[in-house]
N, C-alpha and C positions, 0 to 999 in steps of 0.2 A: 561409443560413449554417448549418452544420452545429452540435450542439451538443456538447461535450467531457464526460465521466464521468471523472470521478476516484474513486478510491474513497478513502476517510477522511475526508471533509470534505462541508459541505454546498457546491454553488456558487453562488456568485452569482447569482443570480436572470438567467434570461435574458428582455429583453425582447423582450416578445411583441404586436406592433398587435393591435387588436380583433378577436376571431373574424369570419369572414361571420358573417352576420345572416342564418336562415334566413326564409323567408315566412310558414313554419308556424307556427300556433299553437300554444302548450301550454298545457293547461287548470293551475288552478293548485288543489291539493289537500293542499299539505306544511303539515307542522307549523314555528310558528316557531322552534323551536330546532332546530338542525342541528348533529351532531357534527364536531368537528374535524379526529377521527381516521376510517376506514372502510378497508375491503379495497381496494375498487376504486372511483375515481372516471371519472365517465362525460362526457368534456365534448360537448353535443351533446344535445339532447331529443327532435329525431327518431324515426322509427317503428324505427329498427336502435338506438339507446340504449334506448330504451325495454324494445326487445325484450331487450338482453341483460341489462336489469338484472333483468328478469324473470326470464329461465334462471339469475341468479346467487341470484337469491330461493329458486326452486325448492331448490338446494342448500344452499340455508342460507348464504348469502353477502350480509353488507351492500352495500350499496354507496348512491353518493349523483349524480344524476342532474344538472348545471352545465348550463342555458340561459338563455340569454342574453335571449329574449321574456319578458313577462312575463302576454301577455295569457290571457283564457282562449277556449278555443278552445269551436267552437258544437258541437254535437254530434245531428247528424241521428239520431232512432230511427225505428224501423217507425210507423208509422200516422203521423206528424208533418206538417202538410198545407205546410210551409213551410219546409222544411230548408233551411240554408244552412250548409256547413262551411269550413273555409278554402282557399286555392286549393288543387283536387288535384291530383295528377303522378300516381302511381304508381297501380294501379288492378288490376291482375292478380297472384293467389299462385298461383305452379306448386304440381303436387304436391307439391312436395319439400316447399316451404314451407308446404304446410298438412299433410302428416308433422307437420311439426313445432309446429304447432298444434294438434294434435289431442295432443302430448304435454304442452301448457300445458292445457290441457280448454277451449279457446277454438275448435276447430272447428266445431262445431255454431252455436254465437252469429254467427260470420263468415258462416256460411251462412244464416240466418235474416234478417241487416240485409244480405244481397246481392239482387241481383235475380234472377228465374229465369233458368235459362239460357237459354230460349226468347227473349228479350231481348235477348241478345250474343255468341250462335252463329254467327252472321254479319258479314262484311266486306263493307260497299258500297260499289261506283263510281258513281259520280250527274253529271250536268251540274250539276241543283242537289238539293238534299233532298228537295224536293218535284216536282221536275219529272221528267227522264226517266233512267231507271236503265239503266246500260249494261252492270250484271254484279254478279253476287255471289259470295261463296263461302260451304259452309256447310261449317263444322271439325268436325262432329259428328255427321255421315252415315258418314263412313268406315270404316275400319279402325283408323286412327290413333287415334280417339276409344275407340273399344272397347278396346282392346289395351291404352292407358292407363289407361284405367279400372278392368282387371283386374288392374294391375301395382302396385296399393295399394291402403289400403282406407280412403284420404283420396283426395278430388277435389280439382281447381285450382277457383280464385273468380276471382268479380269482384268486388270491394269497393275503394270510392273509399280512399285511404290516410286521409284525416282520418277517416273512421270506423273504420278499424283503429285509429288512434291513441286515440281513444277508448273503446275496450275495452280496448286496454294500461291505460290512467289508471285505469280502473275495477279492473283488475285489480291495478296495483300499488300504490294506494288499501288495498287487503286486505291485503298484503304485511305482513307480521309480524304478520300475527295469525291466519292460518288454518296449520294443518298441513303443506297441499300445498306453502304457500310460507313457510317460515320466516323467511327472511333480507328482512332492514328496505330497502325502497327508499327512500331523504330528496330532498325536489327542493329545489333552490336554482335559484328562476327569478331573472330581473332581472342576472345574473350573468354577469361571462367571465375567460375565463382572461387574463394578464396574464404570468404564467411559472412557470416548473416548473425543478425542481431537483432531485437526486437523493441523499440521504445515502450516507454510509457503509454503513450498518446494511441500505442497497437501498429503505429507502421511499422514496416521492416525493412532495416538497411542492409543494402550486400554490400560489400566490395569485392568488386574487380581487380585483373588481373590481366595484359597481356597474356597468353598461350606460348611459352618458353619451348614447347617444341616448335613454333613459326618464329618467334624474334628471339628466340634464345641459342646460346650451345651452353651444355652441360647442363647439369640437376639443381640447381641452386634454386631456391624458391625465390617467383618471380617477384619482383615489386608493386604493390597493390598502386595502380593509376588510376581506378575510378571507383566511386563509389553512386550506387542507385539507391534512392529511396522509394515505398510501394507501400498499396495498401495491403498486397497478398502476394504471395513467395509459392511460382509453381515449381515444383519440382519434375521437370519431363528430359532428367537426365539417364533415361536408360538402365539397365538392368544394374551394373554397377551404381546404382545412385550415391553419389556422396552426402547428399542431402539430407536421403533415409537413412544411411548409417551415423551421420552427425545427430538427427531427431532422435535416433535408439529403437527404431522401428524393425523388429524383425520380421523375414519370411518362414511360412510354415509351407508344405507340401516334400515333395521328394526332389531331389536333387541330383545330377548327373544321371540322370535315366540312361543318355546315352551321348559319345562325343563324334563328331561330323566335322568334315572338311566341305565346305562348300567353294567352290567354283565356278568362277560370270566367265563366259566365254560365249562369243560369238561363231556363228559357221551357218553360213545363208544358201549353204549349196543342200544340209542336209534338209531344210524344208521341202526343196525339187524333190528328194529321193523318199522320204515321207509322202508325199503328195501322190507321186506312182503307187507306191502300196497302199493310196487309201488308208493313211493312219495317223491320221492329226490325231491331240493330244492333249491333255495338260498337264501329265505326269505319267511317267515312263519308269519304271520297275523294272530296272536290267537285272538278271540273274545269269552272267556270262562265269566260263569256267577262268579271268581272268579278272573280272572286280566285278562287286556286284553296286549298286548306290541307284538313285533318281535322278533323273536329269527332268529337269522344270521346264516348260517353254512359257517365258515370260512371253514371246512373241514370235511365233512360227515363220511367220512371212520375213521379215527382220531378221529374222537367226540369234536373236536373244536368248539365251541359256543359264540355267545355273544347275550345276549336278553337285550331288550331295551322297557324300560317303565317308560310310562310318570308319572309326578307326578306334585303336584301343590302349590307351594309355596305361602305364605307363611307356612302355617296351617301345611304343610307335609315339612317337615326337612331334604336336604342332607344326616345329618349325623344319622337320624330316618330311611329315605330310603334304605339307604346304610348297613343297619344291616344285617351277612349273613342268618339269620335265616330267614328274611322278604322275601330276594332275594330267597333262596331257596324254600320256600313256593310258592312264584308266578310261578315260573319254574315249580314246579312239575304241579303244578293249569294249566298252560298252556301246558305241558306233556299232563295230563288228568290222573287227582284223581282217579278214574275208570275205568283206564284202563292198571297200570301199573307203575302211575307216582306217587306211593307214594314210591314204596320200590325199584324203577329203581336207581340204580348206580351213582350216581355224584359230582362233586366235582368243587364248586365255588374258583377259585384264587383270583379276585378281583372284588369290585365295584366299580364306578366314579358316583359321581352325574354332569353332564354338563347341559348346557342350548346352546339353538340354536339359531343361529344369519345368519342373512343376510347382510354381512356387506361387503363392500371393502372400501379400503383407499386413501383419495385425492389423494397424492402421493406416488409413489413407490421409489422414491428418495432424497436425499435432496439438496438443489439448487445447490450444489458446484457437484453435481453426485461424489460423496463420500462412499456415504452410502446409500445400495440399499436393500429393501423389499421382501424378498421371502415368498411361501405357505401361510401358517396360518397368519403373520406377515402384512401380504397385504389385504387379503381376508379371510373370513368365512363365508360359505354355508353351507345351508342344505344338509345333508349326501344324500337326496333324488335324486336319480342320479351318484350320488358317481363322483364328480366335485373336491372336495376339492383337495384327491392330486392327481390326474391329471392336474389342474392347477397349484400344486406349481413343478412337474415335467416340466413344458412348459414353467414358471419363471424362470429356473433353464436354459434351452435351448435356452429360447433369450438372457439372458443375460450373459452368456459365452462364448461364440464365440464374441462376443462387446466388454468384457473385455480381453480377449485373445486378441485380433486384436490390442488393444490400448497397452496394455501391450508389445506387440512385436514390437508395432512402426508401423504400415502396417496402422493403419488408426488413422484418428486426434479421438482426446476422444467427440467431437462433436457428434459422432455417440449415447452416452450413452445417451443422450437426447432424445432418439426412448424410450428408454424400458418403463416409464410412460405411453404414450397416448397407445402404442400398449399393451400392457400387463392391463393397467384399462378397456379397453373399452373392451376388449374381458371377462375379470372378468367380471364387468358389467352385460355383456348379459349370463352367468353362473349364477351368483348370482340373476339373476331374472328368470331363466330357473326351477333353483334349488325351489326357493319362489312357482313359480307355479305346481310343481313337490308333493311338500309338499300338496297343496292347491289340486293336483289332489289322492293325496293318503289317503285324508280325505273323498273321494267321495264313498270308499269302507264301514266304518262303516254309512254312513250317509246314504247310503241304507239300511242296515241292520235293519234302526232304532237308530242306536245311534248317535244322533249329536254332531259332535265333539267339537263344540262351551259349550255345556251346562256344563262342570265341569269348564271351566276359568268363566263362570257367576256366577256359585256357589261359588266359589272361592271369586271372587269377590265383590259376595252380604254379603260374612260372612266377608270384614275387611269394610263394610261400618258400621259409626259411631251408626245409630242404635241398630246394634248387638256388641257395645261396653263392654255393661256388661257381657258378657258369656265369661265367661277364655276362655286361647286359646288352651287349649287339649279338653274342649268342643265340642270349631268350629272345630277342627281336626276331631274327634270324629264326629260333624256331617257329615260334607264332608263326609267323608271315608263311611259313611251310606249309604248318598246318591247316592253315586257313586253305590255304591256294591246296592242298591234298582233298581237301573236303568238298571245295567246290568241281573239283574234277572226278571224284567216285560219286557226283550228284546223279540219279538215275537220269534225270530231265537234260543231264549237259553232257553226256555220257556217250561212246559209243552205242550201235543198233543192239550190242550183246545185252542189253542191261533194257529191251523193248518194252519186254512184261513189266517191268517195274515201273521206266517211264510212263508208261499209260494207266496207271494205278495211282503215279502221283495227278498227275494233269483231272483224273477223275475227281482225287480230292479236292484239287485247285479252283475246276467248273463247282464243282459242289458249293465250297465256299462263297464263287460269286453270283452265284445265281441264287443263292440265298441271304444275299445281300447281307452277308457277313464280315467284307472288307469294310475298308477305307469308305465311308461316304464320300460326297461332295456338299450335297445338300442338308442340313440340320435345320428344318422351322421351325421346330418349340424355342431352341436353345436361340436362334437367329430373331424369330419376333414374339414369341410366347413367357420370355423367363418374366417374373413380375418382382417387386419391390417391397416385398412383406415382409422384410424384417423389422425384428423393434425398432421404432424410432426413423422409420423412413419417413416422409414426409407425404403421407396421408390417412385418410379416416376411413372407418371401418374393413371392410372385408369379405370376402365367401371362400366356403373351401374350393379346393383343387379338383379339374374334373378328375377323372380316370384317366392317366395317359392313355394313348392310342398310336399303336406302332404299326407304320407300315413299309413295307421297303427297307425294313433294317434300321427306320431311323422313328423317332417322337415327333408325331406331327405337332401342328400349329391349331390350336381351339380357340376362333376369334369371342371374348365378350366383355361385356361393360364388365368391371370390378376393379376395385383401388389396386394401386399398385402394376395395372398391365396397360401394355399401349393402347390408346385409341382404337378400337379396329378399322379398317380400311373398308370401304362401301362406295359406287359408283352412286352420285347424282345426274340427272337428267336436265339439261336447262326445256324450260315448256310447258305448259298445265298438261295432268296423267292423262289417261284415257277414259275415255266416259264410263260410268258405271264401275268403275275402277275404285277402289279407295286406295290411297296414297297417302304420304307422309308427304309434308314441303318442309323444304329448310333456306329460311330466306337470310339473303348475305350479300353485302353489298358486293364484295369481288367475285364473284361469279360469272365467270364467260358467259357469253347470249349464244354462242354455238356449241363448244366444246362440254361434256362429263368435266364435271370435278370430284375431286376424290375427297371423302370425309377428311385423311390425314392433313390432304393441303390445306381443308378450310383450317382445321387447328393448328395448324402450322405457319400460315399466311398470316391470320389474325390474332396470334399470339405477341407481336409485338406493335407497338405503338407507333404508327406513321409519321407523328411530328413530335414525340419525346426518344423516342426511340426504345423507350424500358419494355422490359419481358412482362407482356400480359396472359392472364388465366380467361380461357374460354369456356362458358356456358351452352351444353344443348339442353335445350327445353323439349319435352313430350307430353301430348295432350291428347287423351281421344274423345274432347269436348269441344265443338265451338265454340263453345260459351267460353272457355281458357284461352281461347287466340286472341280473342279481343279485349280481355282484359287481362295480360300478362302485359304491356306496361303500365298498367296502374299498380299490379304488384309491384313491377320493379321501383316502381317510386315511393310505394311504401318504406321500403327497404334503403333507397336514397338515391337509388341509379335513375337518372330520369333520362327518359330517350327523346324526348322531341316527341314523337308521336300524340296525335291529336287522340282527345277522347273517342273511342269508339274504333280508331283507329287499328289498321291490320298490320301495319307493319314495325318494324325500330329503325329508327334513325340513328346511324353509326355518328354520327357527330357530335359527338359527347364533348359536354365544356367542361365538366367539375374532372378533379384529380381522380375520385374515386373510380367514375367510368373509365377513366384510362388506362385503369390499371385490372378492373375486374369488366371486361367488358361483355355482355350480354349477346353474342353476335349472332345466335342460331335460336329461331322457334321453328319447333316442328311439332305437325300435329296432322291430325288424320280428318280430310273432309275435302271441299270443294275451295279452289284461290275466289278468295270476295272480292280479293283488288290489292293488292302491298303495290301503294304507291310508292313508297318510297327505297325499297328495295328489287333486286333479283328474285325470283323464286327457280327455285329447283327441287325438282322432286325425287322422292325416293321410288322411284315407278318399280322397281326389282324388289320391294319390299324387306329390303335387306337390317333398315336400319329398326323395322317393329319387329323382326325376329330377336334382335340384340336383347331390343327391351323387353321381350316378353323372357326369354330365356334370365335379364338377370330380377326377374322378379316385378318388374313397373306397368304389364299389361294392365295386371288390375285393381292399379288405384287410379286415381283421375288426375294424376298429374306426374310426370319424372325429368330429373336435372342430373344430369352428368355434367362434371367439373375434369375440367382437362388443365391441365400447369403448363406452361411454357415448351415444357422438354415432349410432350404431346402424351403423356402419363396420365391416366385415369385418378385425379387426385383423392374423388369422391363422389358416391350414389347416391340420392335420396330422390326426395316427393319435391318440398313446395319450394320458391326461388327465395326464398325469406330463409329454409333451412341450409343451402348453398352459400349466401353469403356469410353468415355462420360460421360456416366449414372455411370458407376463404379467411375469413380475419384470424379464427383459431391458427389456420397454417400458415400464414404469413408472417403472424405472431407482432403485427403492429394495426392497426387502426386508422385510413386516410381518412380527411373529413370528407364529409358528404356534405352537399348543397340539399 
């Protein structure tokens, strides 16, 4: 049921059943008292709630974190001989997503409690874990590996999600009281929403609810104790969202692709027996003549695990699935019976029965842009890829610095209107990236011999009304036959009589991988190349699309200036070029005097305001005129940004007194020639000549002057010529006016 906004009045509280109930834990660190009032409330404590109240900190933005667990969650560190965290799912940050960690200063910490790569650079196919390996791939030999490596100056992780969750905690634990992060995160755990209403005036009240599965027995709906008032209502309750079914927001894509028993268990001895066979890992492919599934190593040294295996409803039962005794059985069976895996050391914490969906939602908002959609709440992919939170981390990123910005008054709320078309249409192209991801990792048993279509036919052919008369522990009963008949006449799992055929499948198998037809690991177009070109994103104009370029099975990554795509990433050099050399400089006041900075950090550094805290838009300027360096701040003060800098002068002075500077800040001229002197800045130059290939390829070599405009989120907002036509494009996209001095 959809929900109605009137404006003048408060409405009637809409009831709202109990959130899902996430599996995760959240560790508990809030103060007892919790304001009534706050900017933004977050319902949902997840790693994408977490993360955006963190970005909303960064800006100086309250906000109050609603989940519904109350427990605290365990928290695995380095050296810990016994870690146990809560069930994990998510396990891989793309690039993009540690960009953007690396703008929290949480990069480095992700990388230190990860494992080495040498651990999960590889995909294995196995009969069992221990027994005979039929193939691997390594993601990190190629080309592809390299080429992303040098397209930032953040790497992708591996890190189990409960311990990403745990550096959030830690992190916004500090949250109003360091610098970096001004703005107060409050947690109200034990809590859920109940309904939400929207004033007159546009705020929105929730009330709350104790969580009747912690202070209650029985069903009875609990009695509403609190009520929060906010300027914006996130909704980062997970795929089940109540929030988006009370909005009337539906999802489009395909639904039940496939249903999985996933299983967290620990076993620290099989890493040692791994370790002999030389066969680290990050995903392990058992096709034993006793179960077939994936077993994950969140963390090999640790003995972190979670195996995932299909099952097929209806005949085979969640709650029959999920037995540990069943789960254990399959794990050993996938260990290898024979080799260790009966009397090996282990120990299951829990199991989920889930089902896989391909789904994203109409909208990520609702009309009045009130109430906005993060992670799972929006979107649900297949894990194939590991898309999921990566995208609710990049949800999290556009639309924080948009509510910041409106929140401090710096831009009309017009701008909230971007986050739909730009945040679906890049889901979208995930959630079907993800669909064929799935559709490419069925390509491995379908060599083998096992088609992975034939148990949903079975399945299928036992609830047609023919087979009406045979109970239904029968049809279970037969299934489960059949399935276990199928995998034992596999040529590959088979007695030596079945040799010629064995080697015939393994031929197709090698074929498939070595033609980089499985499962990737690595995706750069989809990881830092997708761009923001739908109607109504929040920038100006445009260029077409190169020619994809596929190598290694996957769509590379084509770094260039145009609206809509990230920054691209380029090494600065601190030090005047080399003589006879021409060179681009780009002068900035935060520029190490020893170390490379990278383009992304200068727009990401200096996109916010050191003593307002609001999300500011960065300017690089390009000039293959001297005569442009020294008069590019008297442009700027035509325009009304005055830098400080003296007549004649080379350099800008970041100390800008009027509002308008602080908010459009001019922080990068670059131009091609000899340093005459920036006294009052860094210079660093582009000595790799990376950054005039940019400009020349998107068209600015040959006019005499080009501004690239980058937004907050580190997004290419807008290209052109002179600094008079950038500010322009600034006040157009902000859709308000600061006065200038």
């Amino acid at each position: 049921m959809a929900s109605t906004i009137r404006a003048g009045r408060l409405l009637r509280p809409l009831h709202i059943s109990p959130f899902f109930r996430k599996s995760a834990n959240f560790s508990t660190f809030h103060s007892p008292n919790h304001p009534e009032s706050v900017d933004v409330a977050i319902i949902g404590g997840g790693t994408v709630g977490k993360c955006l109240s963190v970005m909303l900190a960064r800006f100086g933005v309250d906000s109050i974190v609603i989940e519904q667990n109350s427990h605290k969650s365990q928290k695995g560190q380095p050296g810990d001989p016994n870690p146990v965290t809560a069930h994990p799912r998510a396990h891989v940050l793309h690039t993009r997503s540690m960009e953007i960690m690396r703008e929290l200063g949480l990069d480095e910490r992700i990388h230190r409690m990860a494992p080495p790569l040498s651990q999960w650079r590889h995909f294995r196919y196995l009969e069992t874990m221990l027994g005979t390996e039929l193939g691997s791939v390594d993601f990190f030999k190629g080309q592809t590996a390299r080429w992303l490596r040098m397209a930032s100056p953040a790497a992708l992780s591996h890190l189990s999600q409960p311990l990403l969750d745990s550096i959030l905690d830690d992190l916004t634990e500090r949250s109003g009281k360091c610098e970096n992060f001004p703005g107060k995160v409050h947690y109200l755990q034990g809590y859920q929403g109940e309904s939400f209403g929207i004033h007159g005036d546009g705020h929105v009240s929730v009330a709350l609810a104790k969580n009747p599965g912690i202070t209650e027995a029985g069903g009875e709906s609990p009695e509403i104790s609190r009520r929060v008032t906010c300027q914006f209502l996130i909704a980062a309750d997970g795929a089940n969202s109540r929030i988006r079914r009370t909005l009337g927001v539906e999802l489009e894509g395909k639904e039940s692709l496939q249903h999985f028993v996933s299983v967290h268990f620990t076993c620290r001895e099989l890493w040692s027996r791994l370790r002999e066979l030389r066969r680290p890992g990050m995903l392990h492919f058992v096709f034993s003549q006793d179960a077939i599934g994936v077993l994950v190593a969140h963390n090999l040294q640790r003995g972190e695990w979670v195996a995932q295996f299909p099952f097929y409803p209806p005949h085979q039962k969640p709650e029959d699935m999920t037995k540990p005794a069943l789960c254990e059985h399959m794990i050993r069976s996938c260990i290898g019976l024979d080799y260790g895996g009966r009397g090996m050391k282990l120990k299951i914490h829990s199991a989920d029965a889930w089902r896989m969906n391909g789904l994203v939602a109409t909208e990520f908002t609702d009309k009045k842009r009130k109430v906005f959609l993060v992670g799972d709440s929006a979107h649900q992919f297949p894990p194939s890829g590991g898309f999921g939170l990566n995208a609710g981390i990049q949800d999290a990123h556009n639309i924080a610095w948009k509510l910041a910005s409106v929140i401090h008054g710096t831009a009309s709320k017009d701008i909230l209107s971007s986050y739909t078309p730009e945040r679906r249409k890049v889901c979208r192209e995930l959630r079907d990236l993800s669909i064929d991801n799935f559709h490419r990792g069925l390509l491995v048993p379908e060599a083998l011999g096992l088609p992975p279509n034939i148990p949903n036919l079975i399945s299928e052919a036992l609830e047609s009304k023919a087979v009406n008369f045979i109970p239904e522990s029968a049809r279970r009963t037969l299934l489960e036959t059949m399935l276990g008949v199928g995998r034992r006449l596999n040529p590959v799992l088979s007695p030596p009589v079945m040799s010629f055929f064995k080697a015939e499948s393994l031929k197709k198998l090698h074929e498939v991988l070595e033609k980089h037809r499985s499962l990737p690991l690595l995706f750069p177009h989809h990881d830092l190349g997708l761009e923001y070109t739908a109607p109504g994103s929040l920038t100006r104009g445009g260029r077409p699309k190169p020619r994809p370029r596929y190598v290694e099975g996957v769509q590379q990554y084509q770094p260039r200036l145009c609206p809509g795509a990230r920054f691209p990433h380029f090494w600065l050099t601190p030090g005047p070029p080399p003589k006879r050399t021409p060179a681009s400089a780009l002068a900035v006041s935060h520029a190490s005097p020893h170390a490379p900075i990278s383009s992304v950090d200068v727009a990401s550094t200096l996109s916010i305001s050191t003593k307002t805290r609001t999300p500011r838009w960065v300017l690089f300027h390009d000039s293959d005129s001297e005569e442009t360096k020294f008069t590019l701040p008297k442009c700027l003060a035509e325009v009304g940004i005055h830098t400080g800098a003296q007549a004649g002068g080379a350099g800008l002075n970041n100390d800008f007194s009027d509002r308008k500077s602080d908010l459009f800040r001019t922080v990068a001229a670059l131009f091609v020639g000899k340093d005459h002197g920036t006294r009052k800045l860094r210079v660093v130059w582009d000595a790799e000549g990376s950054w005039r290939a940019l400009v020349k390829e998107a068209g600015g070599a040959d006019v005499g002057e080009f501004c690239v405009l980058v937004r907050p989120d580190g997004i290419v907002a807008w290209c052109g010529g002179a600094v008079s036509d950038a500010v322009k494009a600034y006040d157009q996209l902000v859709g308000t006016k600061s006065t200038r001095s």
